[in-house]
N, C-alpha and C positions, 0 to 999 in steps of 0.2 A: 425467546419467541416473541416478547414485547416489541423491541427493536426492529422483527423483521416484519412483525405487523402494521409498528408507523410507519415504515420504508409502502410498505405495499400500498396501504390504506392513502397514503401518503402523493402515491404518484409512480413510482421507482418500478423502471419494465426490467430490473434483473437485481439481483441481490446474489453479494458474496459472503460465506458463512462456512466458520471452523467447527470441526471435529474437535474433540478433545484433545486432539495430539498432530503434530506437525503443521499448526498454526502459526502465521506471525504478530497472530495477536494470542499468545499463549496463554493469556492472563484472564482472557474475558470469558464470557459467558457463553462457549463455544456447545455444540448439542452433541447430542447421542445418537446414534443409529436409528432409534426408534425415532425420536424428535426428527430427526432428518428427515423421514418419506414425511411425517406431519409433515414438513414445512414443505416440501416438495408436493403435495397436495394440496395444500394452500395455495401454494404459488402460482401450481399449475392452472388450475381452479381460475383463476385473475389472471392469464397469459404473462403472468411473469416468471422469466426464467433463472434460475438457480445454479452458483457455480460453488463447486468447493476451492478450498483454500486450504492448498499443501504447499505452500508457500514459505518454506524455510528449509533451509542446507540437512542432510538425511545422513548420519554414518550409514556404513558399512553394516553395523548390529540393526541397526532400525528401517532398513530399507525394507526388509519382508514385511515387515509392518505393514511400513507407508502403505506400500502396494498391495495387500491386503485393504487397509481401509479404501484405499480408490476403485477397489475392485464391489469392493460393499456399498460405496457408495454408487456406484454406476447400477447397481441393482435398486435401487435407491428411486430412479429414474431422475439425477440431477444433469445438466446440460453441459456441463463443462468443467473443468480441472484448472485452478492457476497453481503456477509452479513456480519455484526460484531456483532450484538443484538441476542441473542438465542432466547429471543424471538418472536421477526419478525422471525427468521427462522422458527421456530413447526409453527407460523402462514399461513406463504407462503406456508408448505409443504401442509395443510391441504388442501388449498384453491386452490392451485395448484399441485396435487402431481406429476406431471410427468418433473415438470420444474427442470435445473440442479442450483444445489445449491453450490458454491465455497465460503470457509470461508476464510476472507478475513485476511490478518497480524494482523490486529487490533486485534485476538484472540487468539494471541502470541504461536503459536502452536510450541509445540517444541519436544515432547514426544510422544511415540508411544500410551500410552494410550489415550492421548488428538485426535489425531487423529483417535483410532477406537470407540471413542464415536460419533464422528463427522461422522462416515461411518457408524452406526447404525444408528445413527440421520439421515441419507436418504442425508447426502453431499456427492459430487462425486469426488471435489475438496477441499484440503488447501492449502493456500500460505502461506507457511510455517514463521515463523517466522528469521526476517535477523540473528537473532542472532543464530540460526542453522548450529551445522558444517556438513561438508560434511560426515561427521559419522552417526549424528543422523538424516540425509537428507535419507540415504541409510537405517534404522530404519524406518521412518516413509513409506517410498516408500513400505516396507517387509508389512505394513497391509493391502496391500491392494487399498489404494485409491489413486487420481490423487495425483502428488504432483507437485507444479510450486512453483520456489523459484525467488527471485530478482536478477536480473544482473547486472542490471544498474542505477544508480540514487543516488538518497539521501536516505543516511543510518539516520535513527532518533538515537541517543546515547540515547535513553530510548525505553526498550520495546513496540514496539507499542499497543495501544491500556491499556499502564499501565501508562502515562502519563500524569498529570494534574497541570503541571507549567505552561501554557501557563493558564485555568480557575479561579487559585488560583491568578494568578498575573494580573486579568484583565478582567477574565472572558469571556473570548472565548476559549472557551472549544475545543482540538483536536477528542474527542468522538463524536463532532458531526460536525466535518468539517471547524472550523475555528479555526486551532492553529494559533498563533500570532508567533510562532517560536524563544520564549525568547530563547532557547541554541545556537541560532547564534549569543547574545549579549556577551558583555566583562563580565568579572566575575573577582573576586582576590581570590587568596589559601592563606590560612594562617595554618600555623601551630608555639605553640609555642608564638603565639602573633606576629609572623615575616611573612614577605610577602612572601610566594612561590612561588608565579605568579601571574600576571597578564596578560591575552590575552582571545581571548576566547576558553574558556578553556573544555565547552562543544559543540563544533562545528565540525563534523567531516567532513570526504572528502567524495566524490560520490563511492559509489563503481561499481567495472568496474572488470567483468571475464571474459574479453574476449578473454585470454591468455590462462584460461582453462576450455574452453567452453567442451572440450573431458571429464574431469574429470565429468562436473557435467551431461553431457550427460549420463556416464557409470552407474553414480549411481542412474540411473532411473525415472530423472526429466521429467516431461511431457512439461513444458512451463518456459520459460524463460520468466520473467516478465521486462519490460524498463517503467521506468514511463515517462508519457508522458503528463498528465493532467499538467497544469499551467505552461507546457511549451511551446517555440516559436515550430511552424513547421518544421522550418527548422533546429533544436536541433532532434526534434522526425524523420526528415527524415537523418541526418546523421546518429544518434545511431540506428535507425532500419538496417539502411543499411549496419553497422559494422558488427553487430548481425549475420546477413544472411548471410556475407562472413565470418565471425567464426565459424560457423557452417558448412557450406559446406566446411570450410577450404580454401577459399583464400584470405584469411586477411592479409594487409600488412602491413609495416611500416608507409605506408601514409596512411591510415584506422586508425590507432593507433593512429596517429599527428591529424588525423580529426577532430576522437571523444574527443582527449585532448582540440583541438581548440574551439571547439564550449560550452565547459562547462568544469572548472572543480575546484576544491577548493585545491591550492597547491598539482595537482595533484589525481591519483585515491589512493584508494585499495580496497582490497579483501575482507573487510570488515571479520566475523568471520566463515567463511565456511572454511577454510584451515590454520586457527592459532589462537589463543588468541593476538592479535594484541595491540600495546599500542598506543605509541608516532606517530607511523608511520599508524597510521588510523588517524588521527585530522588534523583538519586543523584550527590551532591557530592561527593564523595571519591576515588571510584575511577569509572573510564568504560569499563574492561574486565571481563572478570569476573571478580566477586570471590569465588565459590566459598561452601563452607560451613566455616562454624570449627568444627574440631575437638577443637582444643585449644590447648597453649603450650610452649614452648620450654621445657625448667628446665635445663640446663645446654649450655652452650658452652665448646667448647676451638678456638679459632680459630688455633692453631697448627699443630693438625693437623686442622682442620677434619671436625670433628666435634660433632653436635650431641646433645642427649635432645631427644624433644619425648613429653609425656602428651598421648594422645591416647585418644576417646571413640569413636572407629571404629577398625575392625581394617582394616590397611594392608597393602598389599603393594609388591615391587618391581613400578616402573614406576607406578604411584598420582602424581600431582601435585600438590606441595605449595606455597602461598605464604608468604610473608611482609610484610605490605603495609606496613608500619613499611619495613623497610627495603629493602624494594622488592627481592626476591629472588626466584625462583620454581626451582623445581627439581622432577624427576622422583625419586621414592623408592629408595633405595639402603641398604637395613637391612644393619647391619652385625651388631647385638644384638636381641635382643627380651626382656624381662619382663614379662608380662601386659601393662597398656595406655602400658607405658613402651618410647618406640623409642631407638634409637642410629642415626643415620644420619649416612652420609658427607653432606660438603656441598662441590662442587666449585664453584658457583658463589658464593662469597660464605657470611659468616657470619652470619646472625642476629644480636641480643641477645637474651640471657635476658628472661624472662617475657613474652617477644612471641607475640602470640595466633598460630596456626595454621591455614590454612584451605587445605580441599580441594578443588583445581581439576581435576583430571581424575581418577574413577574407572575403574583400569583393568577390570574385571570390568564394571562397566555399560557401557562403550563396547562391548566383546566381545560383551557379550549384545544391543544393538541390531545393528552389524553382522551378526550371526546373522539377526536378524529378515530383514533385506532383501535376504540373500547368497542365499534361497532363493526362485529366481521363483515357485514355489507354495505358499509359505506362505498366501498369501490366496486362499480357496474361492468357488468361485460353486455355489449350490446349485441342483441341476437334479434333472428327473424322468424317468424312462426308463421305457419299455415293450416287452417282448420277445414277439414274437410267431412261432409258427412249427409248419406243417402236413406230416405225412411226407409226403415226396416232392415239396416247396416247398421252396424256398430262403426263409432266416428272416429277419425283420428286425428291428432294432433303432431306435427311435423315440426320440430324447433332445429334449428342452424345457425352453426358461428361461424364468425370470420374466417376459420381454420375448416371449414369445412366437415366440421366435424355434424354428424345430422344423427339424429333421435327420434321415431313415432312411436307413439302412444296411443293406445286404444283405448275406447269408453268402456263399462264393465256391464252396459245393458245398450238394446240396440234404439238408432233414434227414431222418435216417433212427427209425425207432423205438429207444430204448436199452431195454436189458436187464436195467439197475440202473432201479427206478419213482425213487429219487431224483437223476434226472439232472436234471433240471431246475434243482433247489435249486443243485446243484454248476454248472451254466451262470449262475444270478442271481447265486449269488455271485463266480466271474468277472466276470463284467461290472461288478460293484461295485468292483473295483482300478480307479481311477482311476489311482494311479499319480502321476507326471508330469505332470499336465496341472492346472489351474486349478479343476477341475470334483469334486465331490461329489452324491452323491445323496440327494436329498431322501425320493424313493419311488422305486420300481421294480417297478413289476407282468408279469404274465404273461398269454401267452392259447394252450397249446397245443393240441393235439387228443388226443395222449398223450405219454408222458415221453418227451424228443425228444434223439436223440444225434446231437452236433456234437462235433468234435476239436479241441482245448483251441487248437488254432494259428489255426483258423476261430472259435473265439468271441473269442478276443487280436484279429484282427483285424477282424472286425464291432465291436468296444469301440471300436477306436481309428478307426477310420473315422467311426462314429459322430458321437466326440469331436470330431475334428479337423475333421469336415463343421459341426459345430455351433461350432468356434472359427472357423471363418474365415468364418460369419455372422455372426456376435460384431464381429467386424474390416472387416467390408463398407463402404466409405464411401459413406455418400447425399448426394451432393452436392444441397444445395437449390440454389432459382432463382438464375441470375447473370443481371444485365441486361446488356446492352450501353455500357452507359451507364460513361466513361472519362474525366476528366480531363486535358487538359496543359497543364501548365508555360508553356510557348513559345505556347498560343492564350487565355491571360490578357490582356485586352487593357488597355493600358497608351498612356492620353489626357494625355498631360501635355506634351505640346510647348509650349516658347512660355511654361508659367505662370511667372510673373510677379506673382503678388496678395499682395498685404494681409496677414496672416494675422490671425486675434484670439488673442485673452489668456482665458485662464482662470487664476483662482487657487488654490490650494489652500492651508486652513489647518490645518493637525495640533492647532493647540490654538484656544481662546477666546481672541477679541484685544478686552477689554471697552475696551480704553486707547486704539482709536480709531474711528472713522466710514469705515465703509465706504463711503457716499457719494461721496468723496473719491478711490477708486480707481477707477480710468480700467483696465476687465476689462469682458469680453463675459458673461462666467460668474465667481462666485466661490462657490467649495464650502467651506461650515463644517460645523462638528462640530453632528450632530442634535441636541444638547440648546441651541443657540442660535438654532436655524433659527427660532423664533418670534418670538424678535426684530429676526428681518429679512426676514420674510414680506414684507413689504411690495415688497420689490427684487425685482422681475421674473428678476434677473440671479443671485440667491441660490439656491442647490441644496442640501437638506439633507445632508449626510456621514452613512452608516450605515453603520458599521465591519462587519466580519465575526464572527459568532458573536451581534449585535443584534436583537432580535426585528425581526421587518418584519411581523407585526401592528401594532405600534405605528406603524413606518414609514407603512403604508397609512390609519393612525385621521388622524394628526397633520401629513403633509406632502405638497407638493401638486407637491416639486420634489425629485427623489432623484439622489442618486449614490452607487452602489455595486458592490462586486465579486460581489454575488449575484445569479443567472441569476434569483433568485426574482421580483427588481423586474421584471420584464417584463409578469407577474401583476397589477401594479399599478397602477391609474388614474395620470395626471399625467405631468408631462416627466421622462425621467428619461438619467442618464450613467451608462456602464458603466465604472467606473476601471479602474486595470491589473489586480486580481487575476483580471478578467475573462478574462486570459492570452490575447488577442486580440493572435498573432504569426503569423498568414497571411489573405490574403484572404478565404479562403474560411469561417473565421469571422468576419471583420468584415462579411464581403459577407450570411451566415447572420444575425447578428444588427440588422445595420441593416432588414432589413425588419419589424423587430417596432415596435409603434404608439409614438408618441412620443418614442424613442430617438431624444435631439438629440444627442449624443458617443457617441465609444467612444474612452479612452483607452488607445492602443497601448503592448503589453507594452515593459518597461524593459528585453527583451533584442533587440530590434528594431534591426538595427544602421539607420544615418542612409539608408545608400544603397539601403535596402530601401522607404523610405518611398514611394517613386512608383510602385509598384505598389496602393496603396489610392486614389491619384486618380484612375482609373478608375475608382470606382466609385458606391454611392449620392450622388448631388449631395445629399442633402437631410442627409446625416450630415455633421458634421464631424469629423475625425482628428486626436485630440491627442496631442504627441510633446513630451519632459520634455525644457526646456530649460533650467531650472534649479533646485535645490531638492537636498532631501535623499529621503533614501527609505525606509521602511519596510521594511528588510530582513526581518525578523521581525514575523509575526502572529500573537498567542498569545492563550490563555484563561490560563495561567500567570501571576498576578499576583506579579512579584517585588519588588515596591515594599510591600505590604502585610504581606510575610511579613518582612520586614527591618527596616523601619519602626519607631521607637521605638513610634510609636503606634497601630500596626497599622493604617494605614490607607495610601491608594497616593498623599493628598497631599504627601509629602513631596518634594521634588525629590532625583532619583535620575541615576546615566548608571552605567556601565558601561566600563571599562578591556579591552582585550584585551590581551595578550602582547607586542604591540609599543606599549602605551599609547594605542594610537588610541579616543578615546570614541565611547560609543554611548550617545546620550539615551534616555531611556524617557519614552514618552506613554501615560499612563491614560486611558481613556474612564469617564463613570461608573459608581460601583458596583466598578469594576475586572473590567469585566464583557469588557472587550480591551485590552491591551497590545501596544501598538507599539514596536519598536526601529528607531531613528533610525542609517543606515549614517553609519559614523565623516567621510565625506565628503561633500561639496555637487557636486553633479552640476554641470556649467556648461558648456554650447553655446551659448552668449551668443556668442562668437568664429565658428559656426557655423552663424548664423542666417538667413547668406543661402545659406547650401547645403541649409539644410531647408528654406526659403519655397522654392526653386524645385523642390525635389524632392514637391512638391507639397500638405506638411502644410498643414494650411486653419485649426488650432488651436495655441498654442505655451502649454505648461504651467507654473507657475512654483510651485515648493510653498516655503508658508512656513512656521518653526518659530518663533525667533527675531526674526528679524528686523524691524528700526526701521522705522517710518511713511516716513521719507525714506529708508532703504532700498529696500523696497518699490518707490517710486513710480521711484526710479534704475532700477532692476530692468526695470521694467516697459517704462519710457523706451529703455533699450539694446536691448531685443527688439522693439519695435517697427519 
């Protein structure tokens, strides 16, 4: 509740905010049902509006859940629903069709088509995916629908909602709220057999527009998104508060130093809204924050632990100082002062001399936001009032807000003529103490008959009557339509007795395999990289691969046979396959998207446990359900091209992999141009051993993804699965 008070307090006209469960921020400090109308009351109260956040992939066991909580929360009176599951989406619209539905980054929207599938689909809002430039920002804005893009926070170096190295490596999956945040660990590049690096290497910085907030104003962004979940209050009330003076335009230098102050990783960027960005988006060094240098150590006495450090800010005790050399961090303890020379105790560890300085926690700026949020009425709602009142009537008080929302009040005795003609003035300005309450006045007019005497206790109390009749209009909950229309679990019907069939093969190839003839493999379907699809138009059985972040205008000019993780291909003439980033892990989006035209596959998500699988054989006979039976997997989907930046020769041919911490490799595959990057999980998936417990659980398809591997590999492969 801290957090969403320096958001308000703050500036912020809407706030996003988890429930205990099916959050994508799983971890954080998410509310309760009760806490929920609080904060919905709160919010309401300050015209800021409130969306939940069901924003992660939903089995099949947990969908009555979800739907349960979205249904509790619309009683709740919150404003909107973000989603990443298509299917909890068709489900909420059903069940709720008038609630507003915002798709959330996790559905990587980046295309104009992805987005007017999603404005047919009955969404009002997408948050667009970070990897979006300010091109195809001003594209998606042209269909039509709300668009709100990221401002400020943490940039993920993998598409969100296409990343599954944090599940592979551990299993906490970021689909559903608990990524482990492996790309903030060390990694080693190798190429060649030789070290190209080692730091980390997929880590990037915050990014931070607050320089051109006008640009993304112009190009017809509804909301600027600051994350705020799992972070301190006092993070969420300085960066809201940037925000709002960047936007009204008076944002200064020390606005600038605030937001760098209180968070930041070697600094911001812009992330990929205004460039293809390399070296100077990462933050390889440090993964925490690294604060601001202030200055450097000039003497050490590690005996007694005592340092000098010159520094360029004036410090106080309790201030937070680093030292990233030697990896120290300490709270300020001045023992001496000479102008910008300090002397401080160091209990934790000593520096060396001439080690630069840098300031991680200002104790005076944390104070001053706490301030901000400590006080429920720092932020004013401006309203109009009108007093009216005739001797020997009882008077009333008329308040009104922007929203039309209007409240009178009457006096508790009736008025009499005053004695003093400026009684009046001395009643308007009474009623003008707000006080306590939320509420300022705009204007305040009059309408007596003569100068009207009321007793200062009867106008105190017509003011707050007034107020208080006008806040709990403020707070009213209108619940829109609920249909009747419910879901369960247990009346999902599930046809699979008895199967026993066949299953077919599909292949999948991560790279160009010039070195051999397709012909020769014995697959129902084989999927290559789009820039080869031409030369095997011919095979019926050939499906072009259109990576994510690929235009799919080109897609639609060029290919007449698609597979891909974007909702947009559905848009598209021809047969086409939904691969996994499709995030197709319950029925009820498999069962939602197979009735769209020519959808011959949906391959089911990679966190699909085996024995879930017979619940999608009930359903469309004309799809087939493909489930990864052996291969490797693309843990990581990025625009981040780390092959080109590292490269002798700047380009992303070079063959590349990746080292973690425990030495397990991770290949890199470039698509052309290096326009998407794939990382290859350190290991080969293999239910080869398990192929007759998925043929009878009813999968109808069985996947085989190749990187590597040999022609009479391959066809071994293929042989054992069948």
């Amino acid at each position: 509740m801290q957090c969403l008070k320096a958001a308000v307090q703050n500036g912020a006209d809407a706030v996003y905010l988890g429930i205990k469960t099916f959050s994508a921020r799983a971890n954080a400090d998410n509310f309760t049902f009760e806490e929920l109308s609080e904060a919905v009351r709160y919010c309401h109260l300050r015209d800021v509006s409130v969306y939940l956040t069901l924003n992660t992939l939903i089995d099949d066991e947990n969908m009555e859940m979800a739907l349960n909580n979205a249904k509790k929360a619309h009683s709740c009176g919150i404003d909107g629903i973000i989603v990443q599951d298509l299917g909890l989406a068709v489900q909420i619209r059903k069940m709720l069709p008038d609630i507003r539905l915002h798709a959330s980054t996790q559905m990587s929207i980046i295309h104009p088509k992805e987005a007017q599938f999603l404005k047919n689909l009955g969404f009002k809002r997408i948050i667009a995916a970070r990897e979006a430039t300010l091109d195809q920002i001003k594209m998606l804005v042209a269909t039509g629908i709300e668009v709100e893009v990221f401002g400020h926070g943490s940039l993920c170096v993998c598409y969100s909602g296409q990343c599954e190295l944090s599940y592979f490596n551990g299993g906490k999956s970021g689909n559903k709220g608990s990524c482990a945040q492996p790309c903030r660990l060390s990694y080693s590049l190798f190429a060649d057999n030789r070290t190209v690096a080692a730091k980390n290497l997929l880590s990037t910085k915050d990014i931070a527009v607050m320089d051109d907030i006008d640009k993304v104003i112009s190009a017809g962004v509804v909301s600027l998104k600051i994350e705020g979940r799992m972070k301190s209050p006092e993070y969420v009330a300085i960066i809201t508060k940037t925000y709002r003076k960047a936007i009204s335009g008076t944002l200064t230098d020390k606005d600038r130093q605030d937001a760098m102050m209180v968070f930041n990783r070697e600094g911001f960027s812009k992330g990929y809204m205004f460039t293809q960005p390399g070296k100077e988006m990462m933050a390889y060094n440090f993964s925490g924050n690294t604060g601001i240098r202030i200055g450097t150590v000039t003497k050490v006495n590690k005996e007694k632990e005592l340092i000098q450090i010159e520094s360029s800010r004036n410090l106080i005790n309790g201030d937070g100082i680093s030292f990233k050399k030697s990896g120290i961090g300490m709270y300020v303890n001045i023992l001496n002062k000479n102008g910008n020379l300090y002397g401080l105790i160091c209990r934790n560890g000593v520096p060396e001399p001439n080690e630069p300085v840098y300031l991680t926690y200002d104790k005076e700026l944390i104070e001053q936001a706490q301030k901000s949020y400590s006080d429920d009425f720092n932020r004013k709602v401006l309203i109009s009032g009108h007093f009216s009142s005739k001797t020997g009537h009882k008077a009333s008080f008329t308040v009104k807000d922007a929203k039309n929302n209007t409240y009178t009040a009457y006096s508790d005795i009736v008025s009499q003529k005053a004695k003093n003609p400026d009684a009046d003035e001395d009643i308007i300005k009474n009623l003008t103490k707000t006080g306590n309450t939320v509420f300022e006045f705009e204007s305040l007019t009059k309408d007596t008959d003569t100068a009207t005497f009321l007793p200062s206790k009867s106008v105190n109390a017509l003011r707050r009557d007034a107020l208080e009749g006008l806040a709990l209009l403020r707070q009213t909950v209108n619940i829109s339509s609920v249909t009747d229309y419910f879901p369960r679990y247990e009346n999902i019907s599930i046809s699979i007795m008895g199967i026993d069939r066949k299953p077919g093969i599909s292949l999948f190839f991560f790279e160009n395999r010039p070195d051999f003839d397709i012909r020769d493999i014995d697959a129902d379907r084989i999927y290559m990289p789009y820039n080869m699809y031409q030369k095997y138009y011919y095979d019926n059985r050939v499906f072009s691969y259109i990576p994510i972040g690929v235009s799919l205008d080109d897609a639609e000019i060029n290919q007449k046979r698609i597979i891909s993780s974007s909702i947009g291909i559905l848009a598209i003439p021809g047969e086409k396959v939904l691969d996994s980033g499709i995030n197709c892990l319950n029925t009820y989006t498999a069962d939602f998207l197979s009735g769209y035209e020519n959808v011959k596959a949906i391959h089911l998500s990679h966190e699909l446990p085996i024995d879930s699988i017979k619940r999608f054989a009930g359903l469309n006979k004309n799809i087939s359900y493909e489930y990864l039976i052996y291969g490797r997997v693309a843990v990581m989907k990025t625009k981040y091209c780390i092959k080109s930046i590292f490269s002798k020769s700047g380009t992303s041919e070079e063959e590349m992999y990746l080292n973690d911490r425990q030495k397990k490799r991770i290949d890199i595959v470039t698509y052309p141009g290096c326009s998407t990057t794939y990382l290859l999980g350190a290991f080969t998936i293999n239910n080869l051993a398990n192929k007759e417990l998925i043929r009878k659980s009813g999968a109808d398809t069985l996947r085989i993804n190749i990187y590597k591997e040999s022609k009479e590999e391959i066809k071994d492969i293929i042989q054992r699965a069948k």
